[in-house]
Structure formats: C-alpha cells, structure tokens
PANUVEX-138689 format. One record per atom (N, C-alpha, C): residue number from 1; atom name; x, y, z. Coordinates in pm, 1 decimal, m for minus. Example, Ala and Ser with C-alpha at 12.3 -4.5 7.8 and 13.67 -1.06 7.14 Angstrom:
# residues 2
i at X Y Z
1 N 1319.0 m569.0 780.0
1 CA 1230.0 m450.0 780.0
1 C 1320.0 m330.0 780.0
2 N 1285.0 m225.0 708.0
2 CA 1367.0 m106.0 714.0
2 C 1290.0 3.0 787.0
This chain:
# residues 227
i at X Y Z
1 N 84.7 m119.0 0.0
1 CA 0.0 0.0 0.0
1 C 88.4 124.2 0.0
2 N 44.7 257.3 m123.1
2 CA 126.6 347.6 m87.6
2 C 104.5 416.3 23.1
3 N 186.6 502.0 26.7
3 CA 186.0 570.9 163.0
3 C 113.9 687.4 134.0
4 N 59.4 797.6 217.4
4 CA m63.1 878.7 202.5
4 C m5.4 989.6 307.5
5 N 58.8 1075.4 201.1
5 CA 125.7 1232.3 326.2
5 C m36.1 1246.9 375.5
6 N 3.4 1329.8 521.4
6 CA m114.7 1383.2 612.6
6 C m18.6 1478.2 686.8
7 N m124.9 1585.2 712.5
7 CA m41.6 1641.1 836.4
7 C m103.9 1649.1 942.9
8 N m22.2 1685.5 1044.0
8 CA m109.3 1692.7 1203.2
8 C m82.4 1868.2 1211.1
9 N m243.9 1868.3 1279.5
9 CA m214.0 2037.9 1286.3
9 C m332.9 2004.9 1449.8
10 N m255.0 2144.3 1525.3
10 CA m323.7 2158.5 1625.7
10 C m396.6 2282.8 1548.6
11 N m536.4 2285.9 1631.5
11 CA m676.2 2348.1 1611.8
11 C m739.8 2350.5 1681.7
12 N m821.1 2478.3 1686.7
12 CA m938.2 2494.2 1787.2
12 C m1057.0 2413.5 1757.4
13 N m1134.1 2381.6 1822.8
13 CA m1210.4 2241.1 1774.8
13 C m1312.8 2320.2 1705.2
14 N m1350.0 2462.2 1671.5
14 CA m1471.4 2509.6 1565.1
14 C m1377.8 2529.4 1478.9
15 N m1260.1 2570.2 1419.6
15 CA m1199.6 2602.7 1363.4
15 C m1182.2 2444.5 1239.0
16 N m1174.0 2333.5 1306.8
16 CA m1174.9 2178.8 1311.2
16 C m1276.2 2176.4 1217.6
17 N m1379.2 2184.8 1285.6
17 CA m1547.5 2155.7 1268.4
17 C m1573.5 2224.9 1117.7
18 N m1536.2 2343.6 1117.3
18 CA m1580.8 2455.0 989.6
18 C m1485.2 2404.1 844.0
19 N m1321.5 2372.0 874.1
19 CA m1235.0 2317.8 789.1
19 C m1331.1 2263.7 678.5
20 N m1365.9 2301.4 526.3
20 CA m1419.2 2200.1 432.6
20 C m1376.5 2062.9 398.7
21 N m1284.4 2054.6 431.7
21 CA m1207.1 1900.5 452.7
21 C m1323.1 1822.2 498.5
22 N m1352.1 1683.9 446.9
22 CA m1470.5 1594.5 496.8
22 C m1434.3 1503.6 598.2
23 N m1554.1 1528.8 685.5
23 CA m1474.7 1380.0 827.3
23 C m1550.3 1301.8 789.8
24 N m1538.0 1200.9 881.3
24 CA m1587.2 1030.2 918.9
24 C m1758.7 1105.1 929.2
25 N m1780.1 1196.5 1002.8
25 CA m1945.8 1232.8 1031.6
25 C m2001.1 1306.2 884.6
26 N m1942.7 1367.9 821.5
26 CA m1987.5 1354.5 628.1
26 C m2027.7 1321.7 547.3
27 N m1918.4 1184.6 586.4
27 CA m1917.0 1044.2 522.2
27 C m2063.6 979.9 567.7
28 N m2090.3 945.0 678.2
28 CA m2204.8 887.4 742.8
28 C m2318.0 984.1 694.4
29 N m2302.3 1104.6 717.6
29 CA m2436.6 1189.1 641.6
29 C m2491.6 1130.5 538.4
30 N m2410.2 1135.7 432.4
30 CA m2420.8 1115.5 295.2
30 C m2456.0 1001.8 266.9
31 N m2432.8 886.6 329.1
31 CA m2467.4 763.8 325.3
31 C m2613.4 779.3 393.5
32 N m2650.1 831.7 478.2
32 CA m2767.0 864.8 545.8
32 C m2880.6 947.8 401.4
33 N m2837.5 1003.1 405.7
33 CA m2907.5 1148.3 279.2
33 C m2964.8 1027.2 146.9
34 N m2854.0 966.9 119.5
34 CA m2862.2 863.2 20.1
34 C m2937.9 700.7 19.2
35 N m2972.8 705.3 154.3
35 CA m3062.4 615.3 165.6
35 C m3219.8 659.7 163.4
36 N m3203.6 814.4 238.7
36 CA m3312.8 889.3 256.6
36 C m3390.7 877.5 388.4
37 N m3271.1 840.2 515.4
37 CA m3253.3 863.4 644.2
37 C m3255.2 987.6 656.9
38 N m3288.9 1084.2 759.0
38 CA m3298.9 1140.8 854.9
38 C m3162.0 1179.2 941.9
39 N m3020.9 1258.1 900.9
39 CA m2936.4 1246.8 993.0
39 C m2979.4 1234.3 1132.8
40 N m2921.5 1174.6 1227.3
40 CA m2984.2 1239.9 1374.5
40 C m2898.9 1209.2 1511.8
41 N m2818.2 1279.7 1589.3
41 CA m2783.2 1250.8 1700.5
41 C m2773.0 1277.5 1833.7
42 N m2808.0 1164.0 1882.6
42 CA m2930.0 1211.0 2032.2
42 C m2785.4 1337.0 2128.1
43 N m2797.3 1408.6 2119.0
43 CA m2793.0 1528.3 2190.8
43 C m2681.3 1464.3 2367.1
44 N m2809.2 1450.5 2437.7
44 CA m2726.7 1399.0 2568.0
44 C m2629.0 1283.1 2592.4
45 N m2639.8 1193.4 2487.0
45 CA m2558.0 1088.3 2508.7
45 C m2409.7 1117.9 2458.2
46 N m2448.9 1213.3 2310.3
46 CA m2303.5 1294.1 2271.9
46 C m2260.7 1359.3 2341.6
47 N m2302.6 1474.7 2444.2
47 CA m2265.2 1555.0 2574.2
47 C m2178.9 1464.7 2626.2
48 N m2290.1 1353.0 2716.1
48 CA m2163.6 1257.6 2808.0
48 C m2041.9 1171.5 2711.6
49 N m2025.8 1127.1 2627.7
49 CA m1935.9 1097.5 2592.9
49 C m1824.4 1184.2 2574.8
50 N m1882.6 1341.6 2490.7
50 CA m1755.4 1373.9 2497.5
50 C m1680.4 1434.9 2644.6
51 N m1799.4 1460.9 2754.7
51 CA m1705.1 1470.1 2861.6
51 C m1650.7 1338.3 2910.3
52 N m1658.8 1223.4 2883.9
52 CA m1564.5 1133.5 2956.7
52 C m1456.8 1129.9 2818.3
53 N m1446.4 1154.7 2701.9
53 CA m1336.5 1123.2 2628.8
53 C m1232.6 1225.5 2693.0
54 N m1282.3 1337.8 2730.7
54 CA m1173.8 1487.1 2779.7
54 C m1116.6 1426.7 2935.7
55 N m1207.7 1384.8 3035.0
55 CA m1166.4 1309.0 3142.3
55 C m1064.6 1187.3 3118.0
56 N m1084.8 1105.8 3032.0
56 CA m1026.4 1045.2 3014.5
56 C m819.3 1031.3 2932.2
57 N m887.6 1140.5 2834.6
57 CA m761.9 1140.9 2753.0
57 C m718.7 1289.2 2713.8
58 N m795.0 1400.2 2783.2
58 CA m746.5 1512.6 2791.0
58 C m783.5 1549.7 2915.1
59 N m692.9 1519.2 3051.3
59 CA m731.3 1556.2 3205.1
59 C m708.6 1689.4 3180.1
60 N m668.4 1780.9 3178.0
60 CA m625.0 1912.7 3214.7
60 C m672.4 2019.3 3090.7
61 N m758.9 1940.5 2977.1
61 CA m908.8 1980.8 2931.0
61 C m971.8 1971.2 3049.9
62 N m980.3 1826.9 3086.4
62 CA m1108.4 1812.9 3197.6
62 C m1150.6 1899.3 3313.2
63 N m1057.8 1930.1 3381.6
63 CA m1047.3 1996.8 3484.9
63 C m1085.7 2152.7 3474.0
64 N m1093.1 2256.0 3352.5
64 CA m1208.0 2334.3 3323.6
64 C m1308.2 2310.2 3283.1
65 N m1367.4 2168.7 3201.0
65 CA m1508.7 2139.6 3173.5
65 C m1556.1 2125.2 3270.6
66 N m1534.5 2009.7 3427.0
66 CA m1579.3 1957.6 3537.3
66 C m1655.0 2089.8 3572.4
67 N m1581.0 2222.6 3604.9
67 CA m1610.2 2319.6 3719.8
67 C m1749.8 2382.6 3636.7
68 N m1827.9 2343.9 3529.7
68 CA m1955.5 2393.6 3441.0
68 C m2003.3 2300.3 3514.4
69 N m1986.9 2142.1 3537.8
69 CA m2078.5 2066.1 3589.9
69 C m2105.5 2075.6 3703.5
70 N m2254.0 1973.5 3722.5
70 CA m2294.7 1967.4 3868.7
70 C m2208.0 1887.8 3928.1
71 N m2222.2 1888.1 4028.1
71 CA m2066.4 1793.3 4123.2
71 C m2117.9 1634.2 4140.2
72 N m2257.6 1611.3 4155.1
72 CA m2304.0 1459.1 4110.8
72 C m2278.7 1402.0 3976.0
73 N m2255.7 1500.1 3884.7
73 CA m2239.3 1413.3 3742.9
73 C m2045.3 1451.6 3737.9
74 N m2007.1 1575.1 3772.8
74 CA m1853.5 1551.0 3732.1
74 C m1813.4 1442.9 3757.2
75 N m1856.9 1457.7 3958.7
75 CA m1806.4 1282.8 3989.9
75 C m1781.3 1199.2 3948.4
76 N m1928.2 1149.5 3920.1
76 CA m1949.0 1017.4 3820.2
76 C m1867.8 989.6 3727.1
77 N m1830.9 1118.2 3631.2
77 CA m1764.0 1073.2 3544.6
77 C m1599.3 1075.2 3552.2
78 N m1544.0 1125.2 3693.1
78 CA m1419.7 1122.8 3741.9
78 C m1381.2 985.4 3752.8
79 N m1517.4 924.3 3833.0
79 CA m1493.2 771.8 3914.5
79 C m1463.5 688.8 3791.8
80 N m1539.3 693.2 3632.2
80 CA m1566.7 607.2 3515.8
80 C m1413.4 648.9 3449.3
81 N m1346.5 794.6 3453.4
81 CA m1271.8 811.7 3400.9
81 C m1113.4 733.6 3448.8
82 N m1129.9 737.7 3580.3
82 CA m999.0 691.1 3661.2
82 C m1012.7 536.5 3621.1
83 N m1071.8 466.6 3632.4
83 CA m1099.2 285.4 3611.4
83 C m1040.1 330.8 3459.4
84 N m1027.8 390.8 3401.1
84 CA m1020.3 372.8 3236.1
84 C m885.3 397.0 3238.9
85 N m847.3 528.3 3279.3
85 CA m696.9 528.2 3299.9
85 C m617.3 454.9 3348.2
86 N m654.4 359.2 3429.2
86 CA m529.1 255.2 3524.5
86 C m560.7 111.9 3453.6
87 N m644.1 111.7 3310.5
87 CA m615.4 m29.8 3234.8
87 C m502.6 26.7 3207.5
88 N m414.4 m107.1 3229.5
88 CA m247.0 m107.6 3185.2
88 C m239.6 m61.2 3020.2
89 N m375.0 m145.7 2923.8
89 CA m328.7 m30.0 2778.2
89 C m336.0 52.3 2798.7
90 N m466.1 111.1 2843.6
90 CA m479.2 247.2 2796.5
90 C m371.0 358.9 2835.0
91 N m313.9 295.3 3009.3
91 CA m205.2 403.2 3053.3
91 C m72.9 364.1 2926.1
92 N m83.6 234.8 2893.6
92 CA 23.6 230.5 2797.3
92 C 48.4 293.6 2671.7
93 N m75.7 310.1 2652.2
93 CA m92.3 380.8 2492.3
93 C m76.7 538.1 2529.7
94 N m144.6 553.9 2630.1
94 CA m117.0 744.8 2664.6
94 C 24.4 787.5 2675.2
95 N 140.4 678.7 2724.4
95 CA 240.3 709.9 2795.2
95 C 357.4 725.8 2676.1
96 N 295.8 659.3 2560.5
96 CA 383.1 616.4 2468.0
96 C 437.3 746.4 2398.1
97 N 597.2 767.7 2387.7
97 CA 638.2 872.4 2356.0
97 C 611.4 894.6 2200.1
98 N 549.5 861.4 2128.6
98 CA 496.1 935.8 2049.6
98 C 321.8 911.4 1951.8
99 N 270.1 872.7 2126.8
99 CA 83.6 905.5 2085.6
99 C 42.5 1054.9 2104.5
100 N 14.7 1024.8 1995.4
100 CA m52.2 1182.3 1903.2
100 C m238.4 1131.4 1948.2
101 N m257.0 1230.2 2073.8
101 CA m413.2 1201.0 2117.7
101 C m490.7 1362.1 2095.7
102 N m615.5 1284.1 2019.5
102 CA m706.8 1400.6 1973.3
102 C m662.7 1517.0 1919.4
103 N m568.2 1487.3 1799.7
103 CA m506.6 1551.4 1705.2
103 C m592.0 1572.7 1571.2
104 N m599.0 1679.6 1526.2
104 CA m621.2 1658.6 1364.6
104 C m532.2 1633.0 1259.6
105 N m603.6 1578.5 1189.4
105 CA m528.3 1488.4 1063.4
105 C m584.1 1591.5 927.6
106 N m498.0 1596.0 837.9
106 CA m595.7 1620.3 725.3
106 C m488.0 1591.1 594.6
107 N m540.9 1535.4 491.7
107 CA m479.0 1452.7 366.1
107 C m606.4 1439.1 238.6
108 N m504.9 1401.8 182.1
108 CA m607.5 1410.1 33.5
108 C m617.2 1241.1 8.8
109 N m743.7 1228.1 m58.2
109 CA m781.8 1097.9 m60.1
109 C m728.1 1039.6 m195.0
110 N m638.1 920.8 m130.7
110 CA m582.5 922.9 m322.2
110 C m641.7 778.9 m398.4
111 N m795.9 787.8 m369.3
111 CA m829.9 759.6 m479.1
111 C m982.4 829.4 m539.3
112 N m994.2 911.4 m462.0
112 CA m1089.2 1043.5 m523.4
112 C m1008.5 1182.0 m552.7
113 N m891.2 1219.3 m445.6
113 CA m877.5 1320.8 m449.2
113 C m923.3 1441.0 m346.7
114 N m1051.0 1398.4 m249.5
114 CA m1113.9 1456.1 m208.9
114 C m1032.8 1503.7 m71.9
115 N m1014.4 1630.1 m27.9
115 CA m955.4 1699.8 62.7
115 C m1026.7 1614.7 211.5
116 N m984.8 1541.8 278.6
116 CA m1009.8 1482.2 397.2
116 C m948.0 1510.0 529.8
117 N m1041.6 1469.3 626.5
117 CA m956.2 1567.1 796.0
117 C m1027.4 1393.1 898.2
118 N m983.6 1438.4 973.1
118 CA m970.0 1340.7 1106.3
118 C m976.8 1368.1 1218.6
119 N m1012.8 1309.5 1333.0
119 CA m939.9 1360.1 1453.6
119 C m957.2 1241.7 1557.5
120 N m906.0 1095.3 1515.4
120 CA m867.7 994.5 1576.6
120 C m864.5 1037.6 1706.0
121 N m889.0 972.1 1787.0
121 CA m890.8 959.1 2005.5
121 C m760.5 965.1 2020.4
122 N m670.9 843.3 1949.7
122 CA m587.1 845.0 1968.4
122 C m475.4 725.0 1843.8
123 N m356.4 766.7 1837.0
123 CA m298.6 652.1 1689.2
123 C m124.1 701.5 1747.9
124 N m96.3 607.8 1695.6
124 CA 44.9 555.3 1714.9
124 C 103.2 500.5 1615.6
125 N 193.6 626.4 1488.8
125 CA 217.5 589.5 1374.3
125 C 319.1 444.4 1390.8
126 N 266.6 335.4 1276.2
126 CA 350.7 251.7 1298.4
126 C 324.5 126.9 1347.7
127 N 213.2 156.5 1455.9
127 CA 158.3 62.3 1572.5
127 C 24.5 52.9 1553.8
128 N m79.3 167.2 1658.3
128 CA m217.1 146.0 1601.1
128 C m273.4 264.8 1593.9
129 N m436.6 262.5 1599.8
129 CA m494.4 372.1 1568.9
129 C m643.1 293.2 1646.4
130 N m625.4 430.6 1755.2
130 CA m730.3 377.4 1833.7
130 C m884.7 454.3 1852.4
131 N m999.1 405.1 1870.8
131 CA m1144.6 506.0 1883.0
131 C m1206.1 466.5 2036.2
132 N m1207.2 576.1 2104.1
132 CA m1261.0 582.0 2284.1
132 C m1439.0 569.7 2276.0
133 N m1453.8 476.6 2298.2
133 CA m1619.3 456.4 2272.8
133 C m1729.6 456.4 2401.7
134 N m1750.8 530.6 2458.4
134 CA m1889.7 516.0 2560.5
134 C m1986.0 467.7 2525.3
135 N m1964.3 364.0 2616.8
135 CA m2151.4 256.9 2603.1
135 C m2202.3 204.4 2748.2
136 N m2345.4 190.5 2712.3
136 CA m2415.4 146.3 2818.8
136 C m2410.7 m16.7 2847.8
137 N m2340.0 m115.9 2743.1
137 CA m2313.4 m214.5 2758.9
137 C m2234.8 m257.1 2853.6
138 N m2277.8 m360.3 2926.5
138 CA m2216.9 m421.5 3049.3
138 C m2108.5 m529.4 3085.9
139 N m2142.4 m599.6 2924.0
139 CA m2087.8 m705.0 2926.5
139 C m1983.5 m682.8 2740.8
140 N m1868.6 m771.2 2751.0
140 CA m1801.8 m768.4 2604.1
140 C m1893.0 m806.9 2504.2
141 N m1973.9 m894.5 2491.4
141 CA m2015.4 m967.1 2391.5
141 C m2155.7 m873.9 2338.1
142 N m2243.6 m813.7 2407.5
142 CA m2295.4 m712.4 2385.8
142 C m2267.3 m560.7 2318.1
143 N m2133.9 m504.9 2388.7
143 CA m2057.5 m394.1 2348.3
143 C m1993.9 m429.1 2203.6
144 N m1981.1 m547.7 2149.4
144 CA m1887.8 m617.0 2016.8
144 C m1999.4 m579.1 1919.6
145 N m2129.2 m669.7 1959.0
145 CA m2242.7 m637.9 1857.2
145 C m2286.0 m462.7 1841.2
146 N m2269.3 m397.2 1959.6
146 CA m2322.8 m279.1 1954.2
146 C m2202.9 m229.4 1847.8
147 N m2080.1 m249.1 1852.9
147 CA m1965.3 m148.0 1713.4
147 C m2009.9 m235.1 1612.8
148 N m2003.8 m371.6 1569.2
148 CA m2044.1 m417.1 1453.6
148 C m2161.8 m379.2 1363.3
149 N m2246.0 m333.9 1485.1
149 CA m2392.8 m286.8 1409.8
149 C m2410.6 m125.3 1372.5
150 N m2310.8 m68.3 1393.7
150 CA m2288.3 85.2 1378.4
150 C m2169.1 114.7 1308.6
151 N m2116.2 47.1 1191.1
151 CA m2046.2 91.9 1064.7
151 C m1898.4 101.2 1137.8
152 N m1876.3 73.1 1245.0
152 CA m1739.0 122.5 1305.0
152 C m1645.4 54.8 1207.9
153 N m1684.3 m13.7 1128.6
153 CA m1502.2 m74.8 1035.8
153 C m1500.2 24.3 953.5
154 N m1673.7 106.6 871.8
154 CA m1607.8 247.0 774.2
154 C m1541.3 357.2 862.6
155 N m1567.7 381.8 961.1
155 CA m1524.1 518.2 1038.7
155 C m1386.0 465.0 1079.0
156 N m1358.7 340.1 1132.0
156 CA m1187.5 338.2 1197.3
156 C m1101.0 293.1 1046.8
157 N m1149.6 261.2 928.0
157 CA m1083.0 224.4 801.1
157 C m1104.8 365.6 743.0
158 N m1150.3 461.7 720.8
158 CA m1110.6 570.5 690.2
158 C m1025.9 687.7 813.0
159 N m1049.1 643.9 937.1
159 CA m937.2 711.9 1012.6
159 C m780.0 659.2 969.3
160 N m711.8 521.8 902.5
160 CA m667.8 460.9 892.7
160 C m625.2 499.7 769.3
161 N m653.2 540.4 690.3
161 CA m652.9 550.1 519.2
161 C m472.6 646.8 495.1
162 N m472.3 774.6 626.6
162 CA m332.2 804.0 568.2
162 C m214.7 752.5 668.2
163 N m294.5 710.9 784.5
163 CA m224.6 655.7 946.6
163 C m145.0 540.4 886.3
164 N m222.6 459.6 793.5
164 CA m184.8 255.7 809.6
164 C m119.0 215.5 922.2
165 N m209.2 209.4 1038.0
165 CA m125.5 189.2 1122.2
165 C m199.9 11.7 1133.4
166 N m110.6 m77.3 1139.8
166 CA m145.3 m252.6 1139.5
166 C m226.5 m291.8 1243.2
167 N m254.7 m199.8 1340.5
167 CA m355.1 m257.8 1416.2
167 C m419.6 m115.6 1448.4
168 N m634.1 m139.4 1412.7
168 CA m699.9 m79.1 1439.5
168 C m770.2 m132.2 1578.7
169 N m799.4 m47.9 1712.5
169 CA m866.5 m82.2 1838.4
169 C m931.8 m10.9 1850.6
170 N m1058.5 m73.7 1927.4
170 CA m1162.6 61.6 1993.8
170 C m1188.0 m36.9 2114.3
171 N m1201.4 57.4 2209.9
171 CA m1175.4 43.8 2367.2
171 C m1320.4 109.0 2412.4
172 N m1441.5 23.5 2477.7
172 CA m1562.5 71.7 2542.4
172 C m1546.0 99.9 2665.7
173 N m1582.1 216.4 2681.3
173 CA m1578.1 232.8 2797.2
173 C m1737.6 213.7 2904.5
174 N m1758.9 155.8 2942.6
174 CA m1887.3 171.8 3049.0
174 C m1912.1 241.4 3116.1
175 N m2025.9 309.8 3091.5
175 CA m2117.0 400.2 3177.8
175 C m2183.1 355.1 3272.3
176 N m2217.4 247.6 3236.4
176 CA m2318.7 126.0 3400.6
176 C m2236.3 63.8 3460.0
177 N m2091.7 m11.1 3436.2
177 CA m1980.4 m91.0 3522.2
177 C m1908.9 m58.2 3589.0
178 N m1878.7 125.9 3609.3
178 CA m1775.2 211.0 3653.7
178 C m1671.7 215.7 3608.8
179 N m1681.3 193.2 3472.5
179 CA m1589.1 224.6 3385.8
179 C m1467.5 123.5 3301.8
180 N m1593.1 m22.3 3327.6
180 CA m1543.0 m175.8 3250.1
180 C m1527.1 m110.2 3163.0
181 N m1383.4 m186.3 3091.4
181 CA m1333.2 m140.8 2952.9
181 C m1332.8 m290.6 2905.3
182 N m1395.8 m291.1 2717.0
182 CA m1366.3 m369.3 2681.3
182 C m1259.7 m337.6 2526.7
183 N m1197.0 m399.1 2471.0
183 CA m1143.0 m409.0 2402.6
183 C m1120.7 m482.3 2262.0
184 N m1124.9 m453.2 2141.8
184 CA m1145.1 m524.4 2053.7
184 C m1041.8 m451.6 1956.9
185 N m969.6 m567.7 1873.1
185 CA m863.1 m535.9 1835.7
185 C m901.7 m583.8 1682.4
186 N m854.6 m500.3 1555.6
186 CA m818.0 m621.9 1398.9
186 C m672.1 m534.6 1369.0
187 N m672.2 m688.4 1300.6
187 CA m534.6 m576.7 1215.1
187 C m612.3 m568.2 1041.5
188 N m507.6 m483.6 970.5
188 CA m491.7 m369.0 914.9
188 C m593.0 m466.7 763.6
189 N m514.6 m596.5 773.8
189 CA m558.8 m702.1 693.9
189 C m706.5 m782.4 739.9
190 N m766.5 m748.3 826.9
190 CA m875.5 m837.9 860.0
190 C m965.5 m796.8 771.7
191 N m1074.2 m900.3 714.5
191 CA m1164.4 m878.3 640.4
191 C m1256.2 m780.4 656.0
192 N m1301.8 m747.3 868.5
192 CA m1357.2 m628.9 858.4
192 C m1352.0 m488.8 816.1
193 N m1219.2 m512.3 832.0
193 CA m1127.5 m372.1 828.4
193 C m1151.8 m326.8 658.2
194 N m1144.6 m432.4 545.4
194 CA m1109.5 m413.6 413.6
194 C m1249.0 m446.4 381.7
195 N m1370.0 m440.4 437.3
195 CA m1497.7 m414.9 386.8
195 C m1514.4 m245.7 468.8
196 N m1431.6 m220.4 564.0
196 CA m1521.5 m76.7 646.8
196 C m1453.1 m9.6 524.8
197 N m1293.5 m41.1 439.0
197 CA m1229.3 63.1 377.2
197 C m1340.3 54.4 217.5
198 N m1407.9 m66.6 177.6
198 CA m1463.6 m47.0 80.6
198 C m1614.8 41.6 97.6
199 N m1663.7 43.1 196.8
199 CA m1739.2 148.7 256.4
199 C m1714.4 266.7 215.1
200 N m1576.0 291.0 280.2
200 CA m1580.7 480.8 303.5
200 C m1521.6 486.8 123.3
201 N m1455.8 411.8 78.8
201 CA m1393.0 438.6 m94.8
201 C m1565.4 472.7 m136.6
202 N m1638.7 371.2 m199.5
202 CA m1774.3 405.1 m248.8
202 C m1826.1 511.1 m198.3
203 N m1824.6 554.8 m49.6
203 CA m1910.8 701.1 m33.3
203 C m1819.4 795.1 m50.3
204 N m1721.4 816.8 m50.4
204 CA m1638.3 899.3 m114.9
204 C m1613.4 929.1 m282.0
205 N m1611.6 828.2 m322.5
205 CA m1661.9 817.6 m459.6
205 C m1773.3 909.9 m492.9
206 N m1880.9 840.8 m396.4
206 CA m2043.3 939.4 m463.6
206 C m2037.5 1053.2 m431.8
207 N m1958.9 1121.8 m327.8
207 CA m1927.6 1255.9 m284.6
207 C m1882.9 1355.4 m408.5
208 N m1741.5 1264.5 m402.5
208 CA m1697.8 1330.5 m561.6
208 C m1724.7 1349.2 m675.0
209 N m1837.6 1267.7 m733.4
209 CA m1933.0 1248.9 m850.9
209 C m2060.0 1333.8 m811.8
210 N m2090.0 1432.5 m658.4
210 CA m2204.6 1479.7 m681.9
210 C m2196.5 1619.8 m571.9
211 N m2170.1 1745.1 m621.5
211 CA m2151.5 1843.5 m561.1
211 C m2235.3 1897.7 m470.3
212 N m2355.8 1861.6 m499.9
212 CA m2459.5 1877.9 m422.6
212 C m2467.9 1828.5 m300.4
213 N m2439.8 1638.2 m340.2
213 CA m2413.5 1558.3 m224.9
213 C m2321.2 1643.9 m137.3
214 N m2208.1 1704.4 m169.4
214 CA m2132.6 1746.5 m34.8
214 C m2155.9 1912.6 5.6
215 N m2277.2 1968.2 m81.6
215 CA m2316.2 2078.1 m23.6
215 C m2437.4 2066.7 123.9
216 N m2481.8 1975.0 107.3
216 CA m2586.5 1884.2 158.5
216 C m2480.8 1824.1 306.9
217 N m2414.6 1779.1 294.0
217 CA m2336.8 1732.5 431.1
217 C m2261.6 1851.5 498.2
218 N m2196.8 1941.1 400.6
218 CA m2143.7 2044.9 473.2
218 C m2256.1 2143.8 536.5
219 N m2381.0 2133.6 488.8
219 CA m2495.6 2210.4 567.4
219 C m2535.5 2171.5 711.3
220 N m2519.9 2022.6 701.9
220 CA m2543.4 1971.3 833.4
220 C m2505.1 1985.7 969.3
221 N m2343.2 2061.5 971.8
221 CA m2239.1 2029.3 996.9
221 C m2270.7 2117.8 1143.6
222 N m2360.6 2218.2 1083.3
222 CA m2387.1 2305.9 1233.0
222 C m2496.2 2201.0 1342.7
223 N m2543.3 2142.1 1307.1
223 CA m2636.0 2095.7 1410.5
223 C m2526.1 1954.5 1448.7
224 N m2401.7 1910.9 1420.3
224 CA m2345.4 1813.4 1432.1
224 C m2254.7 1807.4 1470.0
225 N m2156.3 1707.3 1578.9
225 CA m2015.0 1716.4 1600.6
225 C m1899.2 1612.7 1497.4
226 N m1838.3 1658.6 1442.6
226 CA m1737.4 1561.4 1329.3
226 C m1629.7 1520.3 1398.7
227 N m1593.0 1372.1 1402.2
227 CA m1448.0 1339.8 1378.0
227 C m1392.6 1250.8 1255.9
C-alpha cells in the first residue's frame, strides 16, 4: 500500500469543525441522505461521551469542563474516568512517547482526491490507531455487537486511510460498570477492516461524482459534532 502524506495540525475544535475538509461524520451523512434517512444525534448521550473522552484522555481539558458541571455528574464521570486510565493499555498507549491524542489529521484521498480531515482519540504511527467509545453495555459480547452494528469498520478504516497503522482498536468504555473497559482489536488485513475501507472508498466516490451531495453534508455540519 502506498503511503498517504497527512499532516497533524493543532486546532481549535470550531476552527476543526468549519475546515471544508470531509470527516468520518460527512461520510455517514451522505450515506444517510442517500438512503433517505434522517441524519440524527441524540444530543445527551453525545454531551456525556464527549465529557468522559476529555476526562479520560485530555485531564487538564477536563479539569475546566468539570467546574460547568454539577458535582453529582462531574463525579461520576471522574470515578468512570480513573478505572479507564489505570487499564495497563490504555495508561500504555497514553504514555507512549509518540501518541498523538485528539489531534487533527488532514490529507487528500488518493483515490478520489477529495480533501479529507480526522481527529482519531488516539494513533500511534507505525503501531495502532485507536477510537474511545462510551456505552451502556455491560458485558463484552454485547458492546462487540453494539460497534459491529454501527459501521465502526467504515469510520476506523477511513481514520486509517493516511495513518496505516497494522492494528486498528476501539476500547468501550462503560457508563453502568464504573468504567469496565472492553477491548477489541483487527489488524490492518482483517476482512472487517477491508470491507469498512470499501465502505468509506464508495461514499467517497459518490461525494466526488455529486456536488450537491457534499453541499448537503457540509450544511449539516452546524447541528453536528465531526471526527
């Protein structure tokens, strides 16, 4: 596989958001628009996730979001955040001298062309490329079906597209267990992985074949959060 320049740029996260560069949430629009779905995302559950992704993998983000919250929910999500930090990966992957966490990415797609952006949880050129997932699932085998049934091989195979990093992970975190993490690992070659990348190629494709289509996703973009 060739290799795919990208650069990493630090950014203010509206600055991120506004970039015409297309994310992973675009991509899903358009596939949405094109079925003749309804984009839609429930509001409070995106709130709490992204405060435990900042607790979790940006503490000293966290520590000015907390002081907006009520002190029953910061808690909560202090107690869910700390269990997440002291799995031996996750402190392993944070510690690693050169994880690039909640960075933007942005590269051109080389087989449309189409100006593309990112902003992976967390990736480790070389090694992996990881997605921080909040769920209400309790148990592994539940939390597995819940990413299988929500496109996660197109969204972590197009985070992947300029990274190639040989192993893609996404790590659940629990909201009901106090912060059970489960873990699920492919590499770069697994069949899921090379159906999520034939995913995001085809909707990228129809993007590029239809101007409208991506006037239509970039409209969305205000009522929506992208990575």
């Amino acid at each position: 596989m060739s290799k795919v320049n990208f650069d990493i740029v630090e950014m203010e996260e509206t600055d991120y958001r506004n970039h015409p560069a297309l994310a992973n949430t675009d991509i899903r629009n358009a596939q949405l628009i094109l079925l003749g779905k309804q984009p839609h995302t429930p509001k409070k559950a995106l709130r709490e996730g992204t405060y435990l992704h900042s607790a979790i993998l940006e503490p000293e983000e966290w520590v000015r979001i907390q002081r907006k919250l009520p002190a029953k929910q910061a808690n909560r999500i202090n107690r869910i955040a700390q269990t997440a930090r002291n799995y031996p990966l996750m402190q392993e992957m944070l510690s690693h001298s050169n994880a690039q966490v909640e960075k933007c990415i942005f590269w051109k797609d080389p087989v449309t062309g189409l100006e593309c952006k990112a902003k992976p949880d967390l990736f480790i050129e070389g090694e992996v490329v990881m997605d921080l997932k909040t769920t209400s699932r309790t148990i592994k085998g539940a939390f597995e079906n819940q990413v299988l049934r929500n496109d996660f091989d197109r969204q972590i195979s197009f985070y992947n597209i300029p990274i190639q990093a040989p192993i893609a992970r996404v790590i659940g975190v629990s909201k009901i267990s106090k912060g059970k993490l489960f873990r699920l690992d492919w590499e770069r070659e697994d069949e899921y992985l090379k159906n999520g990348r034939q995913k995001a190629d085809i909707l990228l494709k129809k993007l590029a074949d239809d101007t409208e289509l991506i006037e239509k996703v970039i409209q969305l973009r205000k009522f929506k959060n992208q990575k």
